[in-house]
Each structure stands twice: as structure tokens, then as C-alpha cells.
N, C-alpha and C positions, 0 to 999 in steps of 0.2 A: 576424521569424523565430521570436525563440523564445513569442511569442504562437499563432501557428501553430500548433507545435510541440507547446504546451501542449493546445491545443483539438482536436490530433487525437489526444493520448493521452484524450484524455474519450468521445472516440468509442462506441468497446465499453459504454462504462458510464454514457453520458449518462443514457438511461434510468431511473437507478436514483436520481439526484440528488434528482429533486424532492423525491420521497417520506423521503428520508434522514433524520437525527436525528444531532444530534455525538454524539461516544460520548467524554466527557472522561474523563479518567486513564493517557489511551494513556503509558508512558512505553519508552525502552530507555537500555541499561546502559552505552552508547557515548557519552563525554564530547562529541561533535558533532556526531553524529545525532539529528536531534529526527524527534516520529511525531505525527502527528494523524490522526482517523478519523471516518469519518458512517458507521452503521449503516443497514442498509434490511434488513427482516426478519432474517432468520438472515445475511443477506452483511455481510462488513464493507469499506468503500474505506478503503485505507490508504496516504497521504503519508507517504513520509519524506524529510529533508532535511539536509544539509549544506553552511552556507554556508559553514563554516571551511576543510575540511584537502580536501574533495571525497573523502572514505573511499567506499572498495570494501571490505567484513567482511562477515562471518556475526553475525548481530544478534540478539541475544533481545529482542525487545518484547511489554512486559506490557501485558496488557486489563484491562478492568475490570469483563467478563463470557466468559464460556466460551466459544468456536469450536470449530469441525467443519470437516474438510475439508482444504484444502491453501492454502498462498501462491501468486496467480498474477499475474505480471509479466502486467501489461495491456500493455504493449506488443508483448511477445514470443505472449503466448499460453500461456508455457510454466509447469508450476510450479516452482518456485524455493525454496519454504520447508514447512516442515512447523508443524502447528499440536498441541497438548498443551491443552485445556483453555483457561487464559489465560494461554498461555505462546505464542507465535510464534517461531521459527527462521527469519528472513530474509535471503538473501544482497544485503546493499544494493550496486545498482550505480547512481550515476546512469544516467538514462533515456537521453539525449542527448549526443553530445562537448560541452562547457563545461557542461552543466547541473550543478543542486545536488542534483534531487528525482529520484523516483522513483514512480509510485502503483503499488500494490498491489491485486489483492482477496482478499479470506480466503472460502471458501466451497467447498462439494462441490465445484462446477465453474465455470469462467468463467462470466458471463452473455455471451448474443449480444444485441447491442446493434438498437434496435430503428428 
């Protein structure tokens, strides 16, 4: 199920994988939220995860290059967070009932997945 689960939030964004690059330094300021990210031109995919407490917050996570654009919950479609330079505002909710993560993208607009 949650393999499933996983491979159809990648859907919209598979696309953008190959070509990606890790963008290490992601961090945020929430003692059990962790953030990882792959770049692909100007867009960023953004994981984040909690396997401790399962936190629902509003998250500042820092990059370690500049973004444009808005936070969009891949799964919803909708945007979610606002972006400042290398500052992110995102509302972390896990993706799925028991799940830990969430992905993100940072970027003018969703990509439509191809």
C-alpha cells in the first residue's frame, strides 16, 4: 500500500527526476521535521519528513540557493507555502493518513507531469 502510495505522489513530477541534482543544506527550524531536495533548473522537489511526533506546523526551511515562486503540495495541486529568497514558509502536513513525509515543489507553477 504505502509503496503505491509513494509512486503515485511521484507521478506529476516523475518527469523531472532524472535530470535532478541533490541540493544539500536544506535544513528547517522544527526539532522533527527533517527536508531533503533535488533541484532540476529553477524548480526545486522538496521531501520533508517526520518519523517522530507526525507534526502538522507551519515550517520555515532554509535553502542553500534562492527560489521564486510558491510551495506546491504535489499531491493536492494547491499552493501551500510562500517562498522569500532562501527562506520557504511551509505548511507540513503528512501526505497520507499514517504517513511520515510529504513532497513538495518550489517553483512559479506545478509542473504537469509528462
Amino acid at each position: 500500500y504505502y509503496h503505491a502510495k509513494a509512486f503515485e505522489s511521484l507521478t506529476p513530477v516523475s518527469h523531472l527526476i532524472p535530470d535532478a541534482i541533490p541540493l544539500p543544506g536544506v535544513t528547517t527550524n522544527h526539532p522533527s521535521v527533517r527536508a531533503t531536495a533535488l533541484r532540476n533548473g529553477r524548480g526545486i522537489l522538496l521531501l520533508m519528513s517526520d518519523y517522530k511526533e507526525k507534526s502538522t506546523a507551519t515550517i520555515p526551511v532554509a535553502l542553500p540557493v534562492a527560489a521564486a515562486g510558491k510551495v506546491w503540495n504535489i499531491a493536492t495541486g494547491k499552493a501551500i507555502g510562500t517562498v522569500d529568497g532562501k527562506t520557504l514558509v511551509v505548511r507540513f502536513t503528512p501526505g497520507v493518513e499514517g504517513a511520515h513525509t510529504a513532497l513538495y515543489y518550489v517553483g512559479t507553477k506545478l509542473p504537469v507531469g509528462e
